[in-house]
RODO-2510 file (C-alpha; in nm, 4 decimals, decimal comma):
residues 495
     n   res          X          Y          Z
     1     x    -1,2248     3,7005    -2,9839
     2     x    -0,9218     3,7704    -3,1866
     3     x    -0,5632     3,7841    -3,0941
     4     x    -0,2849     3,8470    -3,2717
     5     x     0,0929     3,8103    -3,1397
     6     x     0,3823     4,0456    -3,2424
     7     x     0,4489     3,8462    -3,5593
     8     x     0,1218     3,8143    -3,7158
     9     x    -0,0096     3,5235    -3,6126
    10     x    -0,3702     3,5350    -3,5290
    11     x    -0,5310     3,3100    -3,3305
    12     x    -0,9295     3,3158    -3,3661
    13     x    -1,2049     3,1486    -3,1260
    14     x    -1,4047     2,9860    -3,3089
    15     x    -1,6535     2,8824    -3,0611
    16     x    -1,9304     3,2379    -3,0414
    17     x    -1,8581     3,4438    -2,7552
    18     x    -2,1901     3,3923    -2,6318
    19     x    -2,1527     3,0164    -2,5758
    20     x    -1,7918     3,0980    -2,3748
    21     x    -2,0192     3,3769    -2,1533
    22     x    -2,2598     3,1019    -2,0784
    23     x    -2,0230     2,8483    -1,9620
    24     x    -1,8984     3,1607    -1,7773
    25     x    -2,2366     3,2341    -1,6193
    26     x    -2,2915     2,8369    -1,5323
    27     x    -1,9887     2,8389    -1,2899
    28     x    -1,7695     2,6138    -1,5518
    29     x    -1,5201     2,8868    -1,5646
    30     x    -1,3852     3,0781    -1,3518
    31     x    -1,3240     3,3642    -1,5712
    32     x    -0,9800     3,4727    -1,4444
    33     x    -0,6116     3,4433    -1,6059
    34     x    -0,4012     3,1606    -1,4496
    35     x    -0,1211     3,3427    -1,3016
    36     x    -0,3735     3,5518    -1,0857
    37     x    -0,5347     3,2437    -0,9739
    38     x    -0,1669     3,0404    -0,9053
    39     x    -0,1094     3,3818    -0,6837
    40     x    -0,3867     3,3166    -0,4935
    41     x    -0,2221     2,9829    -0,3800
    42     x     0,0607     3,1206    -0,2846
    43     x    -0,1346     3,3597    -0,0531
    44     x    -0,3441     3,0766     0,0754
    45     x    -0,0626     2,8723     0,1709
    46     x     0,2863     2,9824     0,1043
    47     x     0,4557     2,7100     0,2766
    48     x     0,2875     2,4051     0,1266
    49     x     0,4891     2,2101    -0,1342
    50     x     0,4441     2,3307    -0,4972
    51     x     0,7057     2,0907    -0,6903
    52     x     0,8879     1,7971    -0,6335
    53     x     1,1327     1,6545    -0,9134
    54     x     1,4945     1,5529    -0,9382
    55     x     1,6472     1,7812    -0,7717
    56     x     1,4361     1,8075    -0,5074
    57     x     1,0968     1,9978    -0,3400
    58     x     0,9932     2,3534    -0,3754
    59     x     0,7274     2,5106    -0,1454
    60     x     0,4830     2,7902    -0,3366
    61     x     0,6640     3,1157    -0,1995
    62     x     0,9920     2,9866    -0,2791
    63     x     0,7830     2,8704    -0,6498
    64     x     0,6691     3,2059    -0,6781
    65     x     0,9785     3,4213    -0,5763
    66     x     1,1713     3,2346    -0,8976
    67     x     0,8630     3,3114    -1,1520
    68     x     0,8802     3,6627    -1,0646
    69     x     1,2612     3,6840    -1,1370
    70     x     1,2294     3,4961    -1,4598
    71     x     0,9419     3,7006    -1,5561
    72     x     1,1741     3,9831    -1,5465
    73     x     1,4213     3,8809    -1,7163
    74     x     1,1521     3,8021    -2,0061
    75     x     1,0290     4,1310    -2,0280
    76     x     1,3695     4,2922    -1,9765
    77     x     1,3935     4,0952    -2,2912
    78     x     1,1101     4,2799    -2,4811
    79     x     0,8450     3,9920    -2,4376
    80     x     0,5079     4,1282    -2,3722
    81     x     0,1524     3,9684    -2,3486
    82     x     0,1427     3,9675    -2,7876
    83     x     0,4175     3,6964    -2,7659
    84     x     0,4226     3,3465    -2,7686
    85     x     0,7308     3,2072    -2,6304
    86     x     0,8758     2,8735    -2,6588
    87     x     1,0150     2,6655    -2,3912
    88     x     1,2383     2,4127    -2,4008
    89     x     1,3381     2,2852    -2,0503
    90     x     1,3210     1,9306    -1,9323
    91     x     1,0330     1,8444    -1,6936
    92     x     1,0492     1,9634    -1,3608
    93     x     1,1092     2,3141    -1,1918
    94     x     1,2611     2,5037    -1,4956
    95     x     1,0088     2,4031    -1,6887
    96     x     0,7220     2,5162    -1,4392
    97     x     0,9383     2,8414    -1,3698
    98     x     0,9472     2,9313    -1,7403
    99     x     0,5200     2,8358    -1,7655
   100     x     0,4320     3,0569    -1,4930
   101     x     0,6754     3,3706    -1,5567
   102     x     0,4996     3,3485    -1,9539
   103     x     0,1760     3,3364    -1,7958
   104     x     0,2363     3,6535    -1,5305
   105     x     0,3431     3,8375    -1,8403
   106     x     0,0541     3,7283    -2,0200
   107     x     0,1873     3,6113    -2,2583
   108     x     0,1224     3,2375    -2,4640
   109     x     0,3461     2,9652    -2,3660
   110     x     0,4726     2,6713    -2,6224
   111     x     0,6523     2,3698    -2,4880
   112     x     0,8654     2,2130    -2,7001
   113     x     0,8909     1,8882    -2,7959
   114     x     1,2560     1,7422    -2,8722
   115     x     1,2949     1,7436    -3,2628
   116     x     1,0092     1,9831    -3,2866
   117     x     1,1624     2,2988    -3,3458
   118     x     1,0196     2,3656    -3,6270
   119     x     0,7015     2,4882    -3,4271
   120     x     0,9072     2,7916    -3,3660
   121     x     0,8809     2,9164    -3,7241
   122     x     0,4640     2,8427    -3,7556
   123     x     0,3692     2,9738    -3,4005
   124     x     0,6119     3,2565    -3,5278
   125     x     0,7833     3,2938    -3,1802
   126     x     1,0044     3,5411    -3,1016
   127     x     1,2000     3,4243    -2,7741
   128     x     1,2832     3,0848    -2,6384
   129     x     1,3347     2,9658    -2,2511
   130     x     1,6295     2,7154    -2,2091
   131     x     1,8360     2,6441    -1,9660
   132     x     1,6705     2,9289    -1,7562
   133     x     1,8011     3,2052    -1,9966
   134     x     1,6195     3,3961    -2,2557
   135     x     1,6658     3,4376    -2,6019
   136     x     1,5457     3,5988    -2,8638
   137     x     1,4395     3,9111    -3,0035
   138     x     1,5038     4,2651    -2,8407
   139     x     1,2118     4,4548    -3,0017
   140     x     1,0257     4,5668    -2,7246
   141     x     0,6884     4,4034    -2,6818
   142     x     0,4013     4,5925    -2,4880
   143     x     0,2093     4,4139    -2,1733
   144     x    -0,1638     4,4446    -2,1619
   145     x    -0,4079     4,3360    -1,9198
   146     x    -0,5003     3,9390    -1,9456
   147     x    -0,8722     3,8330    -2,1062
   148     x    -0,9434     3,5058    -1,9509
   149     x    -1,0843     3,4184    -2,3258
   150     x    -0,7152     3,5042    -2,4623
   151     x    -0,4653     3,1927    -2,5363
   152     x    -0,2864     3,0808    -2,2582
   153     x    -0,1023     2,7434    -2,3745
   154     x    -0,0087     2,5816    -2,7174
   155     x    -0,0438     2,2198    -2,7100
   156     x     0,1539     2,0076    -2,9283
   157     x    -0,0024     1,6974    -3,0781
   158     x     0,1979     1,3460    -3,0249
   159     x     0,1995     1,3795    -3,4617
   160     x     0,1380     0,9644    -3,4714
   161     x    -0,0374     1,0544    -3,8039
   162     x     0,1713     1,3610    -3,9536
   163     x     0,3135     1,6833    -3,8473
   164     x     0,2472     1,7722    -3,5053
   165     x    -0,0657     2,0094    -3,4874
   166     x    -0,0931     2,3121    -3,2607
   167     x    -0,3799     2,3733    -3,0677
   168     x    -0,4190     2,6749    -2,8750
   169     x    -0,6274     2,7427    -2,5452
   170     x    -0,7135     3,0107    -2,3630
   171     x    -0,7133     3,0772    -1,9583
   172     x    -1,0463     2,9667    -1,9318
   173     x    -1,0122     2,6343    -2,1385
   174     x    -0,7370     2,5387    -1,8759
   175     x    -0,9008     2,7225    -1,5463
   176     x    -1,2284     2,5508    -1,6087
   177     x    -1,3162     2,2458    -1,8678
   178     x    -0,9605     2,0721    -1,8229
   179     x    -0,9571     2,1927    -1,4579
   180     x    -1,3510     2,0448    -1,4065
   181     x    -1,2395     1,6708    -1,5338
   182     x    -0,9185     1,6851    -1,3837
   183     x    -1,1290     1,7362    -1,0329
   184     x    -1,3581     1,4829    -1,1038
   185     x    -1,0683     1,2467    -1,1358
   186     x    -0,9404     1,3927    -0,8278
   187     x    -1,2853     1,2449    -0,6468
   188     x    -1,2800     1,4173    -0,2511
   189     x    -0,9161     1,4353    -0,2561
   190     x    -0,9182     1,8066    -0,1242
   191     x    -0,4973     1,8446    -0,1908
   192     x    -0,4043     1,6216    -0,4766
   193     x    -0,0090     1,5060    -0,4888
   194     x    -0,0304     1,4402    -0,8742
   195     x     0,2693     1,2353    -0,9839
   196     x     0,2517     1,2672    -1,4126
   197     x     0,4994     1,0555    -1,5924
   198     x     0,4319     1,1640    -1,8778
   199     x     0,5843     1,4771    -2,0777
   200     x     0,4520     1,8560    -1,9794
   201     x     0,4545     1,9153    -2,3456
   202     x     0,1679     1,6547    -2,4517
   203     x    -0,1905     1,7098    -2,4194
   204     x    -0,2785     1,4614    -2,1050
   205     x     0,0246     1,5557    -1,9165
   206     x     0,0029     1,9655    -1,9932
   207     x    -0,2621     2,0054    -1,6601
   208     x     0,0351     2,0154    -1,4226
   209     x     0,0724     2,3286    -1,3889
   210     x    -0,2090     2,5067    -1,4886
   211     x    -0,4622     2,2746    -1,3259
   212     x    -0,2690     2,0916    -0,9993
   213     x    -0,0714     2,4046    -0,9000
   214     x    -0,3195     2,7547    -1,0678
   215     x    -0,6155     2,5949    -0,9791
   216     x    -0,5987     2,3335    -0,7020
   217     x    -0,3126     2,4008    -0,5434
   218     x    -0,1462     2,0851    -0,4887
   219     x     0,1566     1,9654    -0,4991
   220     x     0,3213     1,8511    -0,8680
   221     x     0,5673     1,5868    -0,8791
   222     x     0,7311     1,4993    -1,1874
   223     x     1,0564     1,3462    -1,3551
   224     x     1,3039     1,4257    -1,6656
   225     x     1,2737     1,0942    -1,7995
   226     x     1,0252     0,7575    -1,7252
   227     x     1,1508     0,4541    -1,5830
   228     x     0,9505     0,1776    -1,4488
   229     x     1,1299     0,1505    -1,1505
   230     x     1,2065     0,4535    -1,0736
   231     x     0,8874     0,5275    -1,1177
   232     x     0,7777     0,2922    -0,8442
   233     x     1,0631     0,4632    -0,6345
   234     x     0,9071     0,8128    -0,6573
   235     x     0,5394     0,6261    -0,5617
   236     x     0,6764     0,4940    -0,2435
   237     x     0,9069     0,7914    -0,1419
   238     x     0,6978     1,1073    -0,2139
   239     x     0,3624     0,9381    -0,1874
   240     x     0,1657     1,1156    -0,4641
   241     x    -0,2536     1,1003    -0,4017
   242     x    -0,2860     0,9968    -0,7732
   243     x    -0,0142     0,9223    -1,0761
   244     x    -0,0730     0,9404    -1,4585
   245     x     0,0457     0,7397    -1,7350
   246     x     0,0038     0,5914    -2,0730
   247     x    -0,0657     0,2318    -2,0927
   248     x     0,2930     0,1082    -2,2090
   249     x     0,4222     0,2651    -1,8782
   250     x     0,1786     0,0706    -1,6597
   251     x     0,2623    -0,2308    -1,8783
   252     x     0,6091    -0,1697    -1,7455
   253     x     0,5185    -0,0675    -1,4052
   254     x     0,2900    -0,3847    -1,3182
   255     x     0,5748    -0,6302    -1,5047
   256     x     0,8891    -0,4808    -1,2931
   257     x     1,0179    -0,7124    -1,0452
   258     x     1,0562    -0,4314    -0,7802
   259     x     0,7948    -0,4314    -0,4642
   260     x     0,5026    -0,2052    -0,4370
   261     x     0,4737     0,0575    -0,1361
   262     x     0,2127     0,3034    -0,2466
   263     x     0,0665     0,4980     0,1113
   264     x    -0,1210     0,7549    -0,0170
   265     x    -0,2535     0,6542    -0,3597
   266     x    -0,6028     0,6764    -0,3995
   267     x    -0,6400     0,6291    -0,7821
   268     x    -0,4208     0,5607    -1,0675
   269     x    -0,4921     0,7549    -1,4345
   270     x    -0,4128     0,6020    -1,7755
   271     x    -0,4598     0,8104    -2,0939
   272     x    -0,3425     0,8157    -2,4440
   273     x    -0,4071     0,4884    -2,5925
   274     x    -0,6262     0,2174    -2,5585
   275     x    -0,5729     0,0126    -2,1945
   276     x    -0,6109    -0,3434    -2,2654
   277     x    -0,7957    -0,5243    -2,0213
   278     x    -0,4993    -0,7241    -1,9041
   279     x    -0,3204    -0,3910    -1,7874
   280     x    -0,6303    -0,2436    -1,6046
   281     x    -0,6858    -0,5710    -1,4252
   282     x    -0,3022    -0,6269    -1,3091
   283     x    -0,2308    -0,2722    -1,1947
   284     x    -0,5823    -0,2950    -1,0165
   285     x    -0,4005    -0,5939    -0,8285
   286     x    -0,0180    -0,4714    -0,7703
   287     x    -0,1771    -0,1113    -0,6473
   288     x    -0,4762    -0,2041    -0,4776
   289     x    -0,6726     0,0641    -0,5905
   290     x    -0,8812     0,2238    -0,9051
   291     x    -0,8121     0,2785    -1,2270
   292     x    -0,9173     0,5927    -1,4211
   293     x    -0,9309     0,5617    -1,7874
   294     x    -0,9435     0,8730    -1,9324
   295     x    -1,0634     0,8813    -2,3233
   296     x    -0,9446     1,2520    -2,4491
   297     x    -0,7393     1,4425    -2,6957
   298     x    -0,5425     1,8164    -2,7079
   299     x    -0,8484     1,8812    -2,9469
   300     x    -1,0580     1,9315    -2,6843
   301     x    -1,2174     1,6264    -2,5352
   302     x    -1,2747     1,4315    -2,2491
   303     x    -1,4656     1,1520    -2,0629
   304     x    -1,3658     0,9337    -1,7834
   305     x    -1,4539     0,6071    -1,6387
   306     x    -1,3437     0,3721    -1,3456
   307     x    -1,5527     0,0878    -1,5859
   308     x    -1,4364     0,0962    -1,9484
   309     x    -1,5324    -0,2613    -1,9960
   310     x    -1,8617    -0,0245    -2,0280
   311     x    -1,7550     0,2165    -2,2272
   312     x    -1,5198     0,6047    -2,2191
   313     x    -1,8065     0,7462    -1,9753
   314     x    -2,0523     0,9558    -1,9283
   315     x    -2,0060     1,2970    -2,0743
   316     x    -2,0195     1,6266    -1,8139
   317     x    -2,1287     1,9424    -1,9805
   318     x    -1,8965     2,1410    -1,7558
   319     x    -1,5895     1,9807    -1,9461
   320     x    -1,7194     1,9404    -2,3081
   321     x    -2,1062     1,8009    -2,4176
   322     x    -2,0352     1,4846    -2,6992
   323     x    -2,2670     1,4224    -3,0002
   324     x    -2,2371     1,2308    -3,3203
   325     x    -2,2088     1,3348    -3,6401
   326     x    -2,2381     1,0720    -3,9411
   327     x    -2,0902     0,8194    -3,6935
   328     x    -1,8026     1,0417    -3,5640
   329     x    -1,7757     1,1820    -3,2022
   330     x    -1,7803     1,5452    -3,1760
   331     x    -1,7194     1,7922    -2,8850
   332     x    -1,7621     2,1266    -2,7448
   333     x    -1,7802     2,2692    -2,4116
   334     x    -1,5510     2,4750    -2,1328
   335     x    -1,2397     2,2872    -2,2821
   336     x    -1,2922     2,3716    -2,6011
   337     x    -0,9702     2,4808    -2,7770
   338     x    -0,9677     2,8366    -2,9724
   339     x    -0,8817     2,7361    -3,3161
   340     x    -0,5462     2,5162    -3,4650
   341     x    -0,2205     2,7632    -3,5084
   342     x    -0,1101     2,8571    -3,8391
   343     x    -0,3183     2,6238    -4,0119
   344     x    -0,6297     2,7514    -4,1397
   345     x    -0,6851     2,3913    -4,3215
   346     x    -0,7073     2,2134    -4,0034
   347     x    -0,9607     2,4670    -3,8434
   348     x    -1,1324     2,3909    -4,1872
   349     x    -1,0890     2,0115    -4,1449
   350     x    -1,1644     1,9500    -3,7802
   351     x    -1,3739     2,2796    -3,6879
   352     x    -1,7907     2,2433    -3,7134
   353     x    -2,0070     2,5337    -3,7363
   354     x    -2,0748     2,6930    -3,3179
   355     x    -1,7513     2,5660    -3,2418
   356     x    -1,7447     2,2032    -3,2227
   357     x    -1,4456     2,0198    -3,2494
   358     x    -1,4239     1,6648    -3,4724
   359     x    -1,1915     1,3777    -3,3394
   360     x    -1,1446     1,1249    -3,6005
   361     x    -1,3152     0,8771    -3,3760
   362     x    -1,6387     0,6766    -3,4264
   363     x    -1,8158     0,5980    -3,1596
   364     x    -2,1986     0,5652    -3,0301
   365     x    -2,4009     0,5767    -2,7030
   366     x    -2,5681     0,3554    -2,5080
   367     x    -2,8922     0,3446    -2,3556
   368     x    -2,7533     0,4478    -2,0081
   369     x    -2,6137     0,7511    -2,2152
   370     x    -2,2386     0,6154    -2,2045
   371     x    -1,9801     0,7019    -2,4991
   372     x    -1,8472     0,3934    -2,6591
   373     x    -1,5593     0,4328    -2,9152
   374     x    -1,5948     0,2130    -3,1676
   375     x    -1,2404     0,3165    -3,3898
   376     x    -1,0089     0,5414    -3,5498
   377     x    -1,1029     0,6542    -3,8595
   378     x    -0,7696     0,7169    -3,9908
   379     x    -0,5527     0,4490    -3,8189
   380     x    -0,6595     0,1767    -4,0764
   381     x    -0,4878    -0,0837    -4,3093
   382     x    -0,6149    -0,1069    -4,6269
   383     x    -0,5223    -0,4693    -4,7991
   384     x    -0,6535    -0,5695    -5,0921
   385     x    -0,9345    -0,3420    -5,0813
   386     x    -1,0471    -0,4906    -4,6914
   387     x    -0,9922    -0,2410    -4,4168
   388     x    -0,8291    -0,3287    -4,0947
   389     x    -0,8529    -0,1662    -3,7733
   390     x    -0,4707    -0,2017    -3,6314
   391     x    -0,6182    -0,1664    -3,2828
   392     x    -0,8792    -0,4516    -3,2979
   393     x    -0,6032    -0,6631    -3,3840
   394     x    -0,4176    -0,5127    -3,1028
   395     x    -0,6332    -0,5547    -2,8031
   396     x    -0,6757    -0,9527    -2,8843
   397     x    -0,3197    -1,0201    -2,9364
   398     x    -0,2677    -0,7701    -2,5914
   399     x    -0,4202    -1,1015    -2,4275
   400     x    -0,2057    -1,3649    -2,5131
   401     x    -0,0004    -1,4800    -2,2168
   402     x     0,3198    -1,4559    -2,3542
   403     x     0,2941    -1,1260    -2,4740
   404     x     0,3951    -0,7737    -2,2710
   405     x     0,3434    -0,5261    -2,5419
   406     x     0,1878    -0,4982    -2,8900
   407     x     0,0951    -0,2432    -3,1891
   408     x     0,0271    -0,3477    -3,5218
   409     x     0,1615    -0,1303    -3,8325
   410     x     0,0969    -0,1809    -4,2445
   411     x     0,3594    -0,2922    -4,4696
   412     x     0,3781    -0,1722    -4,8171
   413     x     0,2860    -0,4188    -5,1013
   414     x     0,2693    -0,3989    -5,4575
   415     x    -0,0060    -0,6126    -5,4684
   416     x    -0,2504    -0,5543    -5,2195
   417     x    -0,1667    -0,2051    -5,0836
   418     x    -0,0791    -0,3148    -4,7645
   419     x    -0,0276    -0,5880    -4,5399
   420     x    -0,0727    -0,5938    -4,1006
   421     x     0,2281    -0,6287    -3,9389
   422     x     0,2359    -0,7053    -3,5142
   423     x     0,4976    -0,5778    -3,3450
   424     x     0,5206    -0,7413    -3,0042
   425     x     0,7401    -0,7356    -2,7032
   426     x     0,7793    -1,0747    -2,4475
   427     x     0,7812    -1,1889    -2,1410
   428     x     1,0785    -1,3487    -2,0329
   429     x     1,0832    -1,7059    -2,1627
   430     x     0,8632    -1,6811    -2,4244
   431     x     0,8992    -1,6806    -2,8132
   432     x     0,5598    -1,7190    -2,9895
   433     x     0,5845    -1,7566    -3,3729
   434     x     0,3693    -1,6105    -3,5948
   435     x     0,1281    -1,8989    -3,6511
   436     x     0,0762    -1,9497    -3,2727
   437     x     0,0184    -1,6032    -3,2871
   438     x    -0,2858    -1,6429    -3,5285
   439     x    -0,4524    -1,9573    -3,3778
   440     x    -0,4567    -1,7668    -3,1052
   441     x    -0,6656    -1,4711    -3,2859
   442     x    -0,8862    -1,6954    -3,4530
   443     x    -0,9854    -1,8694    -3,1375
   444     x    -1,1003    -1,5570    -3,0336
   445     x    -1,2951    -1,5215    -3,3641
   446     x    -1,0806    -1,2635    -3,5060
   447     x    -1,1192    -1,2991    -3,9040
   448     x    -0,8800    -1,4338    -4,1574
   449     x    -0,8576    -1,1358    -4,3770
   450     x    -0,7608    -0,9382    -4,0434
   451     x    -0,4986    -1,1437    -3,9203
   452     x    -0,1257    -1,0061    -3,9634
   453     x     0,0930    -1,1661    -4,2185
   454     x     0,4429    -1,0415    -4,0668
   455     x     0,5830    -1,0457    -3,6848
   456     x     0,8682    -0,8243    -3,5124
   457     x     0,9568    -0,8956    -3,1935
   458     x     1,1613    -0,6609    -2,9793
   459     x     1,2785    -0,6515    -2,6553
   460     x     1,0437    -0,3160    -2,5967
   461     x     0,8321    -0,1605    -2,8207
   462     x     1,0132     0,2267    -2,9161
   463     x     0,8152     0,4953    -2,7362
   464     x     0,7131     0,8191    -2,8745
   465     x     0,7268     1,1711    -2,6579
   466     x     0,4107     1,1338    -2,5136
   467     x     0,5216     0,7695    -2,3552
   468     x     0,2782     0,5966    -2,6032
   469     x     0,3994     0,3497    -2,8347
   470     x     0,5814     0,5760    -3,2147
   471     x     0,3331     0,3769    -3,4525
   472     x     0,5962     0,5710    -3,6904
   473     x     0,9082     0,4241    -3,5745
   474     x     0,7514     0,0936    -3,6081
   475     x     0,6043     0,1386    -3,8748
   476     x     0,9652     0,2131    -4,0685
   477     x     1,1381    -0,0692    -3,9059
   478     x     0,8287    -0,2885    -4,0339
   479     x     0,8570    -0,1194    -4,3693
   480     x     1,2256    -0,2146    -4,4000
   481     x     1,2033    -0,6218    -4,3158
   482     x     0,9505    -0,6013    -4,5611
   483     x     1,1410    -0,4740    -4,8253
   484     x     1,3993    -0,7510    -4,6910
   485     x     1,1276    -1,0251    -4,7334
   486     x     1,0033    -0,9463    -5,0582
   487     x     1,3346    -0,9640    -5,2369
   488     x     1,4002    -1,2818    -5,0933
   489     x     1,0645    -1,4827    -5,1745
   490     x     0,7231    -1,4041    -5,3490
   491     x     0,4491    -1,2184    -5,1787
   492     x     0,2956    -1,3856    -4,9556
   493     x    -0,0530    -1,5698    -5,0173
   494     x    -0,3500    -1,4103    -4,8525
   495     x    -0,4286    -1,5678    -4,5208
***
C-alpha cells in the first residue's frame, strides 16, 4: 500500500501485502479502522467510564458526543482523510478528543512532543489541535473511506540518540499486534482500568487510546504531569486494574514515604529502559503484586515477561515473530510499523527485505526459546580503543545500597576518546565517593578498563519526555565538569 497526504508525503508499507492479509486471515487483526471499532464501545456500553484525568471522569457517550463535535470543526476546517494533523494537548481528555475526532475523519494523527515542533515541517502537516481549536490550512481536503492497512498514528521516538524518528502505523498495527500484547498483559482482566504515567506521545504509552478505549473498552486514566505521590494518590482513589511506567518512576514510587492502598491492581507494567533488579523486587513488595517487564520499541517490537531474571520473553507471532541477524534482534509481525516518515535513509537503515524491522539490539535465545538482550549497539563508550557498555555499568552500580538512581554517560577526551562518567542520585544520608563507588564494582567483578573515571551526583537524575532518564541532558552537564576538570589538572591515568 501507498498513501500519500495532501502535501506530498508518502508513506509506503514496506512489509508485502500478502504477509498483512495473512495476519489478517490468522485472526491477528481485526481488519477494521479504529474509530469504527471505538463506536462499537460506545454502543456496547455507553454509560461505562471512558476517561479519567485531572479534571475529572468521562463516560463513552459523553466521550463520543465531544469527538463528533471536534471532528467537525476539523473538517469544517478542510482536513480530510489525506491529512496528518498534529496535536498538541496535554494528556488527558483534549488530547483523547483530538485522537479520536482525527481518526473518525480518517485522517493520521501526530502527537507532539514539547520542543518537537519541528515534526510539523517533515510529516508536512497542514493543521494543528491545541487548546481544543483548530488551525491551519483552509484548502479543502477530501474524506475517503478508511483501509485498515492505511496509517493511523505517527509515533515519535524518545530521540536519546539523535533527532526524534517518525514511525508511522496503520489501523491494523494498533487494532491487532499492539492490541494482542497489550491483552496478554492484561491476563483475564475482562475491563482493564489502565492508569499510564507516562506521555500519550511516546511509543509505550501511545496504546491508550487506540488499544484500552478502540479495542477493549476500558476505562483510561491518565495525568498532565508524573509525580510519585500523586501518582500513588490516583492508585488508591480511582483504583486502576493495571498502571504503566518507566523504571525511574517506580524508583520514585517504591522510595516515597507515602502509604500504599492499591484495591484493584492486579499487575504493574514497566517499559522503556532496563528495570534493575532492585526496582522489580521492591515494587513486587510495596504493591503486592506482579511485575510486567515489557522489552519493546515504536519500531515495532515487543515481548513480555513476569521473569526477566530469565530473559525479555517468549515471542507471540500474533504481535511480531523475533529472529537474529549477525547478532542483532529483528522483528516483524501484526505490529509491524509501515515505513519511517520523511526519511527514506532510515527505512534504508533499519528496514530488511519482507518487511522486517532492525532494533539496534543484540540479543540471543535460549534453549527454552526465550529472547535475551544482550546490549545496545549504539549506546557505547569508546575509551582508548576499549568499548563500554554504559548499561552494564549501570545495572551493578543500580545495586549499591546507597544509591536511588543511576545512568552512566562519556566524557570527551583528547586522549582516549572518551571517558565513563556515573551519574547517580541518593538516598537520604548517603554520599558515596567515587572510589567506594568502584570497590564496589569490582567486587562484583566488573573490569578495570570499564569502571567510570568521573561521578555527578544530583538530587534526581533529569528526565526526558518519555519519563526515562535524558542520557542527553546528562550527558552535557557531564561534558561541561569535564571541561572544568581538565583545565584544572592533567588527564586522568587509566584506571
Amino acid at each position: 500500500m501507498i498513501w500519500v497526504s495532501e502535501t506530498g508525503v508518502v508513506l509506503r508499507d514496506l512489509v508485502p501485502a500478502g504477509v498483512r492479509r495473512e495476519w489478517v486471515r490468522c485472526g491477528h487483526c481485526p481488519d477494521r479502522d479504529l474509530y469504527s471499532l471505538f463506536r462499537d464501545r460506545v454502543r456496547e456500553h455507553p454509560l461505562r467510564t471512558a476517561v479519567i484525568d485531572d479534571e475529572g471522569a468521562l463516560d463513552y457517550t459523553t466521550l463520543d458526543v465531544a469527538v463528533r463535535a471536534m471532528a467537525a470543526r476539523l473538517a469544517a476546517a478542510g482536513c480530510g482523510s489525506a491529512d496528518i494533523v498534529g496535536v498538541r494537548e496535554p494528556d488527558g481528555r483534549d488530547a483523547v478528543v483530538a485522537e479520536l475526532a482525527i481518526l473518525a475523519l480518517g485522517a493520521v494523527v501526530l502527537p507532539l512532543p514539547r520542543g518537537a515542533d519541528g515534526l510539523l515541517e517533515r510529516a508536512g502537516v497542514r493543521f494543528v489541535i491545541e487548546g481544543g481549536r483548530v488551525s491551519g490550512s483552509s484548502k479543502p481536503g477530501h474524506i475517503a473511506d478508511v483501509h485498515p492497512d492505511a496509517p493511523a498514528r505517527i509515533l515519535v521516538s524518545s530521540g536519546s540518540e539523535s533527532e526524534p524518528k517518525m514511525v508511522a502505523y496503520s489501523h491494523n498495527a494498533f487494532a491487532g499486534g499492539r492490541a494482542n500484547y497489550v491483552r496478554a498483559v492484561h491476563g483475564e482482566t475482562a475491563v482493564p482500568r489502565d492508569l499510564v504515567l507516562v506521555s500519550s506521545t511516546s511509543g509505550f504509552g501511545s496504546f491508550g487510546v487506540a488499544v484500552t478505549l478502540c479495542r477493549l473498552g476500558g476505562t483510561l486514566i491518565s495525568t498532565r504531569r508524573f509525580d510519585a505521590g500523586a501518582a500513588l494518590r490516583l492508585i488508591a482513589e480511582h483504583r486502576p486494574t493495571h498502571v504503566f511506567g518507566v523504571p525511574a518512576m517506580w524508583r520514585r514510587m517504591v522510595e516515597h514515604p507515602a502509604d500504599v492502598d492499591a484495591p484493584g491492581l492486579v499487575a504493574i507494567v514497566s517499559s522503556g529502559d532496563t528495570l534493575p533488579a532492585s526496582t522489580r523486587a521492591a515494587c513486587r513488595r510495596r504493591f503486592g503484586v506482579e511485575m510486567i517487564d515489557i522489552y519493546g520499541s515504536s519500531d515495532g517490537v515487543n515481548c513480555h515477561t513476569t521473569m526477566p531474571e530469565n530473559g525479555v520473553g517468549v515471542p507471540d507471532p500474533a504481535v511480531c515473530e523475533i529472529r537474529l541477524v549477525d547478532g542483532e534482534i529483528c522483528a516483524r509481525g501484526p505490529m509491524t510499523p509501515l515505513c519511517y516518515v520523511g526519511a527514506p535513509e532510515l527505512d534504508a537503515a533499519y528496514r530488511l527485505d519482507g518487511g522486517w524491522v532492525r532494533t539496534g539490539d543484540n540479543g540471543r535465545f535460549d534453549d527454552q526459546g526465550r529472547l535475551h538482550v544482550t546490549g545496545r549497539r549504539k549506546r557505547v563508550v569508546i575509551r582508548g580503543g576499549y568499548t563500554i557498555s554504559p548499561a552494564e555499568v549501570e545495572l551493578a552500580l543500580g545495586e549499591h545500597p546507597a544509591i536511588s538512581e543511576v545512568a552512566c554517560v562519556p566524557v570527551p577526551d583528547s586522549v582516549l576518546g572518551e571517558r565513563l562518567c556515573a551519574c547517580v542520585s541518593v538516598r537520604n544520608g548517603h554520599s558515596p565517593g567515587l572510589p567506594e563507588l568502584k570497590t564496589f564494582l569490582a567486587a562484583r567483578g566488573l573490569a578495570g578498563a570499564k569502571m567510570p573515571e568521573f561521578l555527578i551526583a544530583l538530587p534526581e537524575l533529569p528526565l526526558g519526555r518519555t519519563g526515562k532518564v535524558c542520557h542527553r541532558t546528562l550527558t552535557e552537564i557531564a561534558g561541561r565538569i569535564g571541561d572544568v576538570r581538565r583545565s584544572q589538572s592533567s588527564p586522568l591515568s587509566p584506571p
